[in-house]
N, C-alpha and C positions, 0 to 999 in steps of 0.2 A: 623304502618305497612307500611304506604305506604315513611317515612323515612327511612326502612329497606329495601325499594324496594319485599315485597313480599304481599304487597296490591293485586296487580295484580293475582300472583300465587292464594292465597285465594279464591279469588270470581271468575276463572275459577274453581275451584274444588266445587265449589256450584253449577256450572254450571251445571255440570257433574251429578248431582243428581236432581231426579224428585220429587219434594215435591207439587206437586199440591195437592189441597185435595181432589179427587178422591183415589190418595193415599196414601197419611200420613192425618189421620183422624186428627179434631183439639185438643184432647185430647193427642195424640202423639208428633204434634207439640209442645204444651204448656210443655210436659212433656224434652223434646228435648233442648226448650227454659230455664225451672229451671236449665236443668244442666248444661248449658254452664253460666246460673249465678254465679250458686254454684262454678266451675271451674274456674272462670277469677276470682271470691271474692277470691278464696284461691291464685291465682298467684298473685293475687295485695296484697297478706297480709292483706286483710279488712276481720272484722266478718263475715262470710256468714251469720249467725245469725240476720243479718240490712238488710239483702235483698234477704234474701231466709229459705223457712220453708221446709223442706223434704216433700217428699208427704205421706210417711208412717208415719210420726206423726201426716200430716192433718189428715189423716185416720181416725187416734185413736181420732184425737179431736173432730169429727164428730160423730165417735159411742157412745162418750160419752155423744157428744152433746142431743144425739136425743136417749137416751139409754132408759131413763124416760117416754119416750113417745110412744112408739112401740103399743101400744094400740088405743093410738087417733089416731094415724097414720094410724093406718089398718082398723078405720072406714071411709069407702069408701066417698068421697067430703071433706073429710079435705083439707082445706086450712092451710098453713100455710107462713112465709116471713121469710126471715136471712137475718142480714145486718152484715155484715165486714167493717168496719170503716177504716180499714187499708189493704185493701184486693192485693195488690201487685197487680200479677197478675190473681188474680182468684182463684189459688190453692183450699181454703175454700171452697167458692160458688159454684165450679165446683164439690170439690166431696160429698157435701150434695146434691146437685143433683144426682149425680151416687148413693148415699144410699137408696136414696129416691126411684129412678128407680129400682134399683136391690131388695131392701125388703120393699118397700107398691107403688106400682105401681097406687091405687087407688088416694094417696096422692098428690097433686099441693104443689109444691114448689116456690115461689117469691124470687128473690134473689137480694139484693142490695149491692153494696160497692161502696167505695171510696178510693181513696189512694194520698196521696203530690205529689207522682210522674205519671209526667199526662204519663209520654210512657208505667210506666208498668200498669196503671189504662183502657190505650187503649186496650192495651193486655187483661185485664182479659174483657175490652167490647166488 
């Protein structure tokens, strides 16, 4: 960008926008953040598939995850922990938390990951 001389142009139009987290919540940033992965992996011709999971398939992996369980879950003090070995930036961990919150509110969720790459591993921290 800034060989093309529009580095500069860019990050005044960032400027121009209020992303403080009052308000863009961090589940909007994070979501904000995937697509511009998704977006620059298809312009660089790389799989998005290496470095980004839809959020609607986390979704589905998550209800399937925790489908079996809906019972233990809703007994009120379950503990339970998810670990993501590969967790990017969070995506997973983030919405087994939001399933967790939205249908057994009684239920503690612990969530662990790790990922190769330590910028999107900070991200999902």
């Amino acid at each position: 960008m800034r060989e093309a001389n529009v580095l500069y142009l860019v990050v005044s139009k960032f400027c121009d926008v209020d992303l403080h987290p009052d308000r863009v919540p961090n589940e909007d940033m994070g979501l904000i953040f995937e697509n511009l992965i998704r977006r620059f992996n298809e312009l660089a011709n790389e799989t998005a598939g290496d470095h980004f999971t839809p959020r609607e398939v986390i979704r589905l992996m998550v209800s399937v995850l925790f489908i079996s369980d809906d019972d233990l879950l809703a007994t009120p003090g379950t503990v339970r922990k998810l670990l993501d070995p590969a967790c990017g930036t969070g995506g997973m961990l983030a919405e087994a938390q939001n399933y967790l919150r939205n249908h057994h509110k009684e239920a503690l969720l612990y969530v662990y990951g790790q990922d190769y790459n330590k910028r999107a591993f900070a991200t999902a921290a």
